[in-house]
C-alpha positions as a Markdown table, in Angstrom:
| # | Residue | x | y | z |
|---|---|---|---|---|
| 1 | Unk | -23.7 | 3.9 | 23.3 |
| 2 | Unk | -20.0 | 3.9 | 22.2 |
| 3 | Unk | -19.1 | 3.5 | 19.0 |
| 4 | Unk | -17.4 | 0.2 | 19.9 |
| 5 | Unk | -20.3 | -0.8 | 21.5 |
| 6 | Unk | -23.1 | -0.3 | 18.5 |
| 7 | Unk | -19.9 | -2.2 | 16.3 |
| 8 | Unk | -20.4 | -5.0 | 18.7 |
| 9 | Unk | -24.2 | -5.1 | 19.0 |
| 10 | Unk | -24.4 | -5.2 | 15.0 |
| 11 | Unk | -22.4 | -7.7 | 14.8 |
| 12 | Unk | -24.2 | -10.1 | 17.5 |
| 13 | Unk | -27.5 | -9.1 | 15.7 |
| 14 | Unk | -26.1 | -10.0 | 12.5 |
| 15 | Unk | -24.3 | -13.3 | 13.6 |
| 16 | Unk | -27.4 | -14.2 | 14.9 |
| 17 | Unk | -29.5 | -13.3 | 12.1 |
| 18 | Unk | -27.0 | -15.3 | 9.7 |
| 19 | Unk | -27.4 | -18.7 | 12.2 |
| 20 | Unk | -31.0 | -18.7 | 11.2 |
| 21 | Unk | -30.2 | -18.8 | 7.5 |
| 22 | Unk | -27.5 | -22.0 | 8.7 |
| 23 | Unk | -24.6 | -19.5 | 7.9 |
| 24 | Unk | -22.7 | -20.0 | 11.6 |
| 25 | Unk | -18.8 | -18.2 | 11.0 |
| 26 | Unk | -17.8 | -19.0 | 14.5 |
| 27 | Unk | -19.3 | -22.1 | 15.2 |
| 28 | Unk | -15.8 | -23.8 | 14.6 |
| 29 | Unk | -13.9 | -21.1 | 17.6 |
| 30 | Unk | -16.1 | -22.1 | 20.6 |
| 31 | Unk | -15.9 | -20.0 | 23.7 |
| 32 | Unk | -12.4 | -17.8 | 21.4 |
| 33 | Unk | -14.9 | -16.3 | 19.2 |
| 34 | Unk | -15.9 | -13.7 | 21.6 |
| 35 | Unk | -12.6 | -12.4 | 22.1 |
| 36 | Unk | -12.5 | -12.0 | 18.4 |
| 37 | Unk | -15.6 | -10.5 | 18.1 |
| 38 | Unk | -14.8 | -8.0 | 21.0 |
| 39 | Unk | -11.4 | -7.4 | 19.5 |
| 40 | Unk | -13.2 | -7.0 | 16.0 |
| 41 | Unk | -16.0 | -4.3 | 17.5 |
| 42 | Unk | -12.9 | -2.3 | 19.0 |
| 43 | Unk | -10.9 | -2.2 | 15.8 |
| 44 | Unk | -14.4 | -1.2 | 14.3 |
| 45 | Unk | -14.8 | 1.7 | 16.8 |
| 46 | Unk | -11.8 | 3.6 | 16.7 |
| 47 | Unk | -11.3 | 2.9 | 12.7 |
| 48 | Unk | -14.6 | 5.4 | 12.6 |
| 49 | Unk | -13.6 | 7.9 | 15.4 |
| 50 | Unk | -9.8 | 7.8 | 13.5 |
| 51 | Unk | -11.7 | 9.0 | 10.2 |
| 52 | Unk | -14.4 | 10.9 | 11.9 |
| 53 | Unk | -11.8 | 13.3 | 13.8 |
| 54 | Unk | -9.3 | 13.2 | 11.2 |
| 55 | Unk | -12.0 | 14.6 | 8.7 |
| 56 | Unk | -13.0 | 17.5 | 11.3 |
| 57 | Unk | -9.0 | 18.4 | 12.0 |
| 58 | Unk | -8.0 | 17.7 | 8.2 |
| 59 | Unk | -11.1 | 18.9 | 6.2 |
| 60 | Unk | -10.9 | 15.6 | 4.2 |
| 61 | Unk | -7.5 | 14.2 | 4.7 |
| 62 | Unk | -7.1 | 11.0 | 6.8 |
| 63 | Unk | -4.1 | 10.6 | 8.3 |
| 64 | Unk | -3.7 | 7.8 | 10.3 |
| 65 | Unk | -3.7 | 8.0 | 14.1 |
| 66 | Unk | -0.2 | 6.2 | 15.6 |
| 67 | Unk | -1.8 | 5.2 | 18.8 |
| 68 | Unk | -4.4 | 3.3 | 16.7 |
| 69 | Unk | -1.7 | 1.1 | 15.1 |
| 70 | Unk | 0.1 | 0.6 | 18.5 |
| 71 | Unk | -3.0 | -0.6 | 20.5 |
| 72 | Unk | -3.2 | -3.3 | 17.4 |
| 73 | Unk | 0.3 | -4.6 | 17.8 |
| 74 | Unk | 0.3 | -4.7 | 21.4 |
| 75 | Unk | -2.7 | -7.1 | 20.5 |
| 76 | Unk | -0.6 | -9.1 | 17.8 |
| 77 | Unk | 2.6 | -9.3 | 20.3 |
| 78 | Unk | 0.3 | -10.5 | 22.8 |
| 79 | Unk | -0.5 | -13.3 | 20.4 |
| 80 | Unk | 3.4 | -13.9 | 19.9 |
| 81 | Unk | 4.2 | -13.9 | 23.2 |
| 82 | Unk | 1.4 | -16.7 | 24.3 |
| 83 | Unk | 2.3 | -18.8 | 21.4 |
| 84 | Unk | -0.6 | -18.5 | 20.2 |
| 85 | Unk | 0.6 | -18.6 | 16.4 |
| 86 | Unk | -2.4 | -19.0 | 14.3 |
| 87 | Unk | -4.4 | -16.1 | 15.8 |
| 88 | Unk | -1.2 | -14.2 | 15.5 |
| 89 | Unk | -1.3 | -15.4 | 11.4 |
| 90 | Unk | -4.5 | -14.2 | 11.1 |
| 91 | Unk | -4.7 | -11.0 | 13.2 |
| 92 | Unk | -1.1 | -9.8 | 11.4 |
| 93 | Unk | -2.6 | -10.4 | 7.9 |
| 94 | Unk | -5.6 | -8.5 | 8.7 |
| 95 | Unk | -4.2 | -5.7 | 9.6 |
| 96 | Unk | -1.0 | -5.7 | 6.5 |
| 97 | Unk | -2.7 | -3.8 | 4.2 |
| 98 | Unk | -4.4 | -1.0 | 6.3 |
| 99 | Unk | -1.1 | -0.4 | 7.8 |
| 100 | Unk | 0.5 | 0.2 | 3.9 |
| 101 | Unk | -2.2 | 2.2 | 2.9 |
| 102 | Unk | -2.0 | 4.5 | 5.7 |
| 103 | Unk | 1.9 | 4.9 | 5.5 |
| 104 | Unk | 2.0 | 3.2 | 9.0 |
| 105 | Unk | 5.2 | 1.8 | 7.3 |
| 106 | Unk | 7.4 | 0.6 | 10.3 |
| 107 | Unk | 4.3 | -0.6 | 12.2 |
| 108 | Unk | 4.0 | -3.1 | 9.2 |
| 109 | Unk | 7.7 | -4.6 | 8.9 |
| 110 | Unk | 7.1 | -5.2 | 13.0 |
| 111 | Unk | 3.8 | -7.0 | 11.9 |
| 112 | Unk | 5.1 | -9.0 | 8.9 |
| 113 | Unk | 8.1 | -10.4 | 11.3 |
| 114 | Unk | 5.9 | -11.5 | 14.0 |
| 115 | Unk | 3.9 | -13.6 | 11.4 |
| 116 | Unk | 6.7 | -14.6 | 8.8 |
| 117 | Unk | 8.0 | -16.1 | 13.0 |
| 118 | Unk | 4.6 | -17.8 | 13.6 |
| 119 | Unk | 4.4 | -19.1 | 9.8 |
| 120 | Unk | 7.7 | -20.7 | 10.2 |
| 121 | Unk | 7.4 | -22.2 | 13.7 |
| 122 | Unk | 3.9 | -23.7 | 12.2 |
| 123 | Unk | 5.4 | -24.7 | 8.8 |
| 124 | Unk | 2.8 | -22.5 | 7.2 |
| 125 | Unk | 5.1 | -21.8 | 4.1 |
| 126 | Unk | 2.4 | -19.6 | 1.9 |
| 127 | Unk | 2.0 | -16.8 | 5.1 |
| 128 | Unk | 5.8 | -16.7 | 5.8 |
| 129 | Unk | 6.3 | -16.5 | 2.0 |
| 130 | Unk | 3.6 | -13.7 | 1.7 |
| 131 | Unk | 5.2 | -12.1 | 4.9 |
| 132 | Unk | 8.7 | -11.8 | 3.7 |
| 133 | Unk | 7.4 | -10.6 | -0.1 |
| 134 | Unk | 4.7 | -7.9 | 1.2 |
| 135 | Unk | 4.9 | -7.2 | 4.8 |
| 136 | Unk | 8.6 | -7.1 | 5.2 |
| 137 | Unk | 10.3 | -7.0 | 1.9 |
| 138 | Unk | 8.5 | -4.6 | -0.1 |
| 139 | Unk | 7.6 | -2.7 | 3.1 |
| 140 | Unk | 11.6 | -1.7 | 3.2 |
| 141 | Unk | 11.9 | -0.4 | 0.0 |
| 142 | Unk | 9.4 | 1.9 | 1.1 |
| 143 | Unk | 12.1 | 3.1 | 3.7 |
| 144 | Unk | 14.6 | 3.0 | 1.6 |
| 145 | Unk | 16.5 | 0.1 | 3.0 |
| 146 | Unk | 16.9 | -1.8 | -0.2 |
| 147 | Unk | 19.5 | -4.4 | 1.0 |
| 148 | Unk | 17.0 | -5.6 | 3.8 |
| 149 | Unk | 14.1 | -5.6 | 1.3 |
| 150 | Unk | 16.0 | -7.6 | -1.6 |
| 151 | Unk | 17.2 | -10.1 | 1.4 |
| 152 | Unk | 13.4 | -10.8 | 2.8 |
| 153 | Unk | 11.8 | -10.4 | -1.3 |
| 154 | Unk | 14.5 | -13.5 | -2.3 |
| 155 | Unk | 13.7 | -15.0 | 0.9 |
| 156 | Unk | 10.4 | -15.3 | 0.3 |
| 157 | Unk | 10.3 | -16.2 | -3.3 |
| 158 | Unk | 12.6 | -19.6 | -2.7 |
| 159 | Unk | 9.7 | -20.9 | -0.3 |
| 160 | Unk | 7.0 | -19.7 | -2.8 |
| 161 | Unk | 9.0 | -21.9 | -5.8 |
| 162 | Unk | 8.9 | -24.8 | -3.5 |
| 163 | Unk | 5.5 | -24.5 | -2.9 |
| 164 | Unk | 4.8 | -23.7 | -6.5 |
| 165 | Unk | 2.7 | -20.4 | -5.8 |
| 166 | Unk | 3.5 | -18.6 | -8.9 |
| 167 | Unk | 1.6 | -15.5 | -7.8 |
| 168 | Unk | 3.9 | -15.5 | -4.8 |
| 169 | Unk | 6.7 | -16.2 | -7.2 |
| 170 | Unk | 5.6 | -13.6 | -9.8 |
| 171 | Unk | 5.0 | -10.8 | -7.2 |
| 172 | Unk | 8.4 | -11.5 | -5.5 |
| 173 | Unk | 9.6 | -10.9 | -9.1 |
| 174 | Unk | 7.5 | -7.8 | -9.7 |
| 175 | Unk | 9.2 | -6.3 | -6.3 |
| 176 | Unk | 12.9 | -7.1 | -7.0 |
| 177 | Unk | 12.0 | -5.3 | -10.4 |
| 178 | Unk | 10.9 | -2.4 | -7.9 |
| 179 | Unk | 14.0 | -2.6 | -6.1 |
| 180 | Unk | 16.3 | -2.5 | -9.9 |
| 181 | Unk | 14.4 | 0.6 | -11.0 |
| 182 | Unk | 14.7 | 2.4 | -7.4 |
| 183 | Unk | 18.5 | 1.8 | -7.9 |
| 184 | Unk | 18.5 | 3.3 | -11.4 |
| 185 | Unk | 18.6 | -0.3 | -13.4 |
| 186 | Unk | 16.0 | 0.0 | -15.9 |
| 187 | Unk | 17.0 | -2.7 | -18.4 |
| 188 | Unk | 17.0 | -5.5 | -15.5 |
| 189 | Unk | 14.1 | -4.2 | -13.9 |
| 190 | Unk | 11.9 | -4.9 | -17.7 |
| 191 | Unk | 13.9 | -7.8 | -17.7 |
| 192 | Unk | 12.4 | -9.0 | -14.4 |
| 193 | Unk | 8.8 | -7.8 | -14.9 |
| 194 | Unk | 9.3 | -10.3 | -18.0 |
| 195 | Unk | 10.2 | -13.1 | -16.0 |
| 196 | Unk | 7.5 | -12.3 | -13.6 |
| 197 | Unk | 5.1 | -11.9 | -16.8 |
| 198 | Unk | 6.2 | -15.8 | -17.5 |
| 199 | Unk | 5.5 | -16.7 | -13.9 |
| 200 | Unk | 1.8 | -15.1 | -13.9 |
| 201 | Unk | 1.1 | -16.9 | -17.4 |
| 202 | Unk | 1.0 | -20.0 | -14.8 |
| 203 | Unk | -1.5 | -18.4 | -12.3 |
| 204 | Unk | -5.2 | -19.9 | -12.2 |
| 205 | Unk | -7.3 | -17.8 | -10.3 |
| 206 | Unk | -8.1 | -15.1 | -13.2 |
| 207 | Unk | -8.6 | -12.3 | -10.7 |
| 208 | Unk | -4.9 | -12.9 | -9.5 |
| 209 | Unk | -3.9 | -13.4 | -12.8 |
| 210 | Unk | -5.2 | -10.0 | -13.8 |
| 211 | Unk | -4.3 | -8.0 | -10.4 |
| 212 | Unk | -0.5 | -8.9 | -10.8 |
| 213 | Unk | -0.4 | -8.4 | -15.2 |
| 214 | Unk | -2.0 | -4.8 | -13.9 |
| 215 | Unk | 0.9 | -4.3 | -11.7 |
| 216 | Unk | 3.4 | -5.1 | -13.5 |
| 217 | Unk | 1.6 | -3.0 | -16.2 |
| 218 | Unk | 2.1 | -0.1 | -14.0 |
| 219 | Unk | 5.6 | -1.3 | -12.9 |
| 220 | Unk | 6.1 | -1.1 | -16.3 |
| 221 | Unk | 5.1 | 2.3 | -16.8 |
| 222 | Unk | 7.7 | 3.6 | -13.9 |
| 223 | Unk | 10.8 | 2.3 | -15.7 |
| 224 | Unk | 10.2 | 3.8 | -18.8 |
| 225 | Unk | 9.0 | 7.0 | -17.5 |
| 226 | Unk | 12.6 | 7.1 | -15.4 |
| 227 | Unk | 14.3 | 5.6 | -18.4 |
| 228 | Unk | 12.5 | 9.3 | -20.6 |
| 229 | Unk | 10.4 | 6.6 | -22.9 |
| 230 | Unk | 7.5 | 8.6 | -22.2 |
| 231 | Unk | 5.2 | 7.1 | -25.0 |
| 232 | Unk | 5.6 | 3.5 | -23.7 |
| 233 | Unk | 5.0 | 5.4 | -19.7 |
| 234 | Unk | 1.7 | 6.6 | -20.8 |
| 235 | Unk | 0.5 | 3.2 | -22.9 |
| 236 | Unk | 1.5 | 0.7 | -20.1 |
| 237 | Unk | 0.0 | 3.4 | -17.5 |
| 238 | Unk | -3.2 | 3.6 | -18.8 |
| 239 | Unk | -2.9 | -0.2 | -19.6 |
| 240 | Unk | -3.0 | -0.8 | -15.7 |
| 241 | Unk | -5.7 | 2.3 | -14.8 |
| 242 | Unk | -8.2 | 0.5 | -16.9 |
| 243 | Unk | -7.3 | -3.4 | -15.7 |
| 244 | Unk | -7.7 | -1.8 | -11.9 |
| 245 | Unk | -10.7 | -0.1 | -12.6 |
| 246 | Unk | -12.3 | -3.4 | -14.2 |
| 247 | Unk | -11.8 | -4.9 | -11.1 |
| 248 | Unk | -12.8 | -2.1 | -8.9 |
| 249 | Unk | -9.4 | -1.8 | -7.2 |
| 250 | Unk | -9.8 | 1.5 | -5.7 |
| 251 | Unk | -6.8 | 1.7 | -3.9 |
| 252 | Unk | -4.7 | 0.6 | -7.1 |
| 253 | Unk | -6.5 | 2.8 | -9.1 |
| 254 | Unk | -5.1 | 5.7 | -7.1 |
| 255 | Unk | -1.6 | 5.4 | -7.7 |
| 256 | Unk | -2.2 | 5.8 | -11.4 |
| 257 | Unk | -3.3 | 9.4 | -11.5 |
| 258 | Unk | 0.3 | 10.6 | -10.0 |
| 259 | Unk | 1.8 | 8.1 | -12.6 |
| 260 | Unk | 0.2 | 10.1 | -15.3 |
| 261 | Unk | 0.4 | 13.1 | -13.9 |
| 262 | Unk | 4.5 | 13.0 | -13.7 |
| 263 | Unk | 4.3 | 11.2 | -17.4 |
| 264 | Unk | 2.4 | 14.9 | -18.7 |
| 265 | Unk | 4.4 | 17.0 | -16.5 |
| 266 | Unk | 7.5 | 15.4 | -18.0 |
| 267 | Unk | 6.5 | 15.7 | -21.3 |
| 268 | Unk | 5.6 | 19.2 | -20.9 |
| 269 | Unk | 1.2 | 19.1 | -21.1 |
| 270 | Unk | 1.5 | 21.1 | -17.8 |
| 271 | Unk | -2.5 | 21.9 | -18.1 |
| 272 | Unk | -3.3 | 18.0 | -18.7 |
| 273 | Unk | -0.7 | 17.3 | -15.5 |
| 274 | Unk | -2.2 | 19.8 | -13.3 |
| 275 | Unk | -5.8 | 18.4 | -13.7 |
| 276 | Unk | -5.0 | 15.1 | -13.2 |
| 277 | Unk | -2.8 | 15.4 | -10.1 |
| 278 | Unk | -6.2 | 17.8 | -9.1 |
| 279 | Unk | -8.3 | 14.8 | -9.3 |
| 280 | Unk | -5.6 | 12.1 | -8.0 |
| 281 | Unk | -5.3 | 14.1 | -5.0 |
| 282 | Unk | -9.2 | 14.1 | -4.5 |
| 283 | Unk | -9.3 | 10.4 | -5.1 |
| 284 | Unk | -6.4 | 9.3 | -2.9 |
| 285 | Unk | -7.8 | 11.5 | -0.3 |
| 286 | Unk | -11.2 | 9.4 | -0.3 |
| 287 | Unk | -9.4 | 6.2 | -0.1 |
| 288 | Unk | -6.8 | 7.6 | 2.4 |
| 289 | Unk | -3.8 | 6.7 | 1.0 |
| 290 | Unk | -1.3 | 8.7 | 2.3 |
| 291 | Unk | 1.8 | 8.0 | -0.6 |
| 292 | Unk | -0.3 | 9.1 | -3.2 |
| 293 | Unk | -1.8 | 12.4 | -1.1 |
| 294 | Unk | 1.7 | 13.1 | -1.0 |
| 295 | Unk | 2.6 | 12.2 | -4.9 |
| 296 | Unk | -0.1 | 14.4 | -6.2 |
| 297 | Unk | 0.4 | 17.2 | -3.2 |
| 298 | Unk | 4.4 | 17.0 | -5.0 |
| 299 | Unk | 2.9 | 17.4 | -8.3 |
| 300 | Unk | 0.7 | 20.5 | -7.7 |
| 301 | Unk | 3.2 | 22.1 | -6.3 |
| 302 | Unk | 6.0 | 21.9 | -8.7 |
| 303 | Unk | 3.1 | 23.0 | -11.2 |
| 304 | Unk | 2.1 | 26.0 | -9.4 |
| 305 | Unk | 6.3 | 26.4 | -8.9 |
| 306 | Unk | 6.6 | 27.1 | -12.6 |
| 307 | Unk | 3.2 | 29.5 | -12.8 |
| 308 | Unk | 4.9 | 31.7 | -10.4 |
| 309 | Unk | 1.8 | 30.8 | -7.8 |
| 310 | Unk | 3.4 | 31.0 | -4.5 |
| 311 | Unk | 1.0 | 30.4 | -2.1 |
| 312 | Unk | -0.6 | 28.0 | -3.6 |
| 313 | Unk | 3.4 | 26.0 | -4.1 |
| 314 | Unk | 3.6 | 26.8 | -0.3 |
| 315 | Unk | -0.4 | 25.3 | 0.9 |
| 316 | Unk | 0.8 | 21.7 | -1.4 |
| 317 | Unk | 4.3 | 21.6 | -0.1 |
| 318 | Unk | 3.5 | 22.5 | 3.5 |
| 319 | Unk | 0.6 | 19.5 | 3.6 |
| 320 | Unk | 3.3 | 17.1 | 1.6 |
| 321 | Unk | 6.0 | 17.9 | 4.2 |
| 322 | Unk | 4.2 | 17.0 | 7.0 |
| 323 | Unk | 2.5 | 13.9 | 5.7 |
| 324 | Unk | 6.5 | 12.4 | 4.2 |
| 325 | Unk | 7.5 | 13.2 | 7.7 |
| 326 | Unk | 5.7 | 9.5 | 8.9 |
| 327 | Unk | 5.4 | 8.1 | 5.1 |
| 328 | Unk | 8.0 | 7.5 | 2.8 |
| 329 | Unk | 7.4 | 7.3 | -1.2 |
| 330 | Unk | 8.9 | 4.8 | -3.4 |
| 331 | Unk | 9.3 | 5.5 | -7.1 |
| 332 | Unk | 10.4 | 9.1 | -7.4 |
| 333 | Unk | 13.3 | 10.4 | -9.2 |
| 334 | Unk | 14.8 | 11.7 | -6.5 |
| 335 | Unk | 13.9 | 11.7 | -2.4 |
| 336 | Unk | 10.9 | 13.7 | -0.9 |
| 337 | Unk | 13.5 | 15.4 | 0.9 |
| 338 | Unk | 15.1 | 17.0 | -2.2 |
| 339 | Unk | 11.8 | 18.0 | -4.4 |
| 340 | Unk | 10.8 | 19.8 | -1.1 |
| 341 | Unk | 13.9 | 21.2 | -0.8 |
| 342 | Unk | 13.9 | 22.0 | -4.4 |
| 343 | Unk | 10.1 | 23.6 | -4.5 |
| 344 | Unk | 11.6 | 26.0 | -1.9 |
| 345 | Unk | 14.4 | 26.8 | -3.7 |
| 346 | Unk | 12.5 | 27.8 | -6.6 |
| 347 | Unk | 9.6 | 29.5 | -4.4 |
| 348 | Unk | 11.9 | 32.0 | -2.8 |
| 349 | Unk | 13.8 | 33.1 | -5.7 |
């Protein structure tokens, strides 16, 4: 049986299970549900061969397969193309966050355009506001492209103050306060994560309210690590490790260990920044987010750089290389390009 297949069987014998129970989730989609659930059992199926043949080739990492994220778009264009907006609403913001968190970066603008498209010709305002914030917006600062990114960001906040969303509103905030501190302007970047602080006072939901304080927390700790105020870095840091790990936000939790890696490496603990990046690398590796493989990959090697280690600078910056080759990191000092370029520099000396 393939592995699509035993996804698919599970999931009958589940759905059916559930219906005696009177729990029926596709009772509302008719004869559409099996698409879904076909569609669904296939995602399912090569999401575990992906990981399963990445960990063979990779010996733990996961890097994402491209012809993975293409066969998933050529299922959310289809949507687009039939007109079939809502599916395409919900298909596109199933698949946002996986395509992040594997740096399938362009894959992701592609997406958040189709749906920001479908939400407006539907008049869903929240998904084109969440599309133009996330999917597109913050997606470009990823790449760099921070004209494109501030456009969609802005774009997206207007509609989420008409609607009065004030998560929307504070994490549109939080982002163009990504975008300052990527172009060097620290005091307006803490300016803005004040604002957005004022707009999350207003959230409800206390989960929300606590995921967007623990990034800006974190957002936080990036501009005054780049502004050299390493004493506030490490409190706000640690602020939004522990916030992230109260909620059991693994993937948030990773970014942090980088963060405080580059806060001891700064300040000169070398020994307390080697072991962290050691065990950020570990931990981004069993969540599979490629950035911060990269991050702590960076770190290690610029460690082992100034211990004169050079095969192990060469086995971190030869893995890093490769993986910033498909995924861009925001939130550096300078580009990947120049630390690897750098790290060589000082390896061949």
């Amino acid at each position: 049986m393939t592995l699509s297949g035993g996804a698919f069987a599970f999931l009958w014998g589940f759905i059916e299970a559930a219906s005696e129970f009177g729990w029926k989730p596709f009772e509302d989609m008719g004869i559409s549900a099996l698409p879904w659930l076909i569609l669904l059992s296939l995602y399912i199926g090569i999401f575990i061969h992906v990981i399963y043949e990445s960990r063979v080739a990779n010996d733990g990492i996961l890097p994402p397969k491209g012809e993975m994220a293409e066969a998933l778009l050529n299922q959310l264009r289809s949507y687009a193309e039939s007109r079939d907006y809502a599916s395409a609403i919900r298909f596109g913001a199933a698949l946002s966050r996986p395509l992040w968190l594997s740096g399938e970066y362009r894959a992701r603008i592609e997406v958040g355009q189709i749906v920001e498209n479908a939400a407006a010709t539907l008049g869903n305002e929240r998904a084109q506001a969440v599309a133009l914030i996330d999917d597109v917006g913050w997606t470009y600062v990823a790449l760099r492209q921070f004209d494109e990114a501030e456009k969609n960001v802005e774009h997206g906040k207007q509609i989420a103050l008409r609607i009065s969303d004030y998560y929307l509103v504070a994490k549109a905030i939080r982002h163009l306060s990504g975008i300052a501190i990527e172009k060097k302007r620290f005091v307006e970047a803490v300016e803005l994560l004040k604002e957005a602080a004022a707009e999350a006072e207003k959230i409800e939901d206390k989960q929300d309210k606590q995921e967007m304080t623990a990034g800006m927390e974190y957002g936080l700790s990036i501009a005054y690590w780049m502004k050299g105020e390493l004493k506030e870095a490490r409190k706000h840091c640690i602020r939004a490790k522990e916030m992230y790990e109260e909620m059991g936000d693994d993937d948030r939790i990773a970014k942090t260990f980088a963060q405080l890696g580059k806060i001891g490496e700064t300040s000169g603990d070398l020994e307390f920044a080697k072991d962290i990046y050691r065990k950020g690398l570990r931990f981004a590796e069993e969540v599979n987010r490629k950035d911060e493989i990269i991050r702590n990959h960076l770190g290690l090697a610029r460690i082992f750089s100034r211990e004169g280690k050079n095969k192990q600078v060469e086995s971190h910056l030869s893995i890093a290389r490769e993986l910033s080759k498909s995924t861009p990191i925001v939130f550096e000092v300078g580009t990947i390009e120049r630390d690897l370029e750098l790290l060589r520099e000082e390896n061949h000396e």
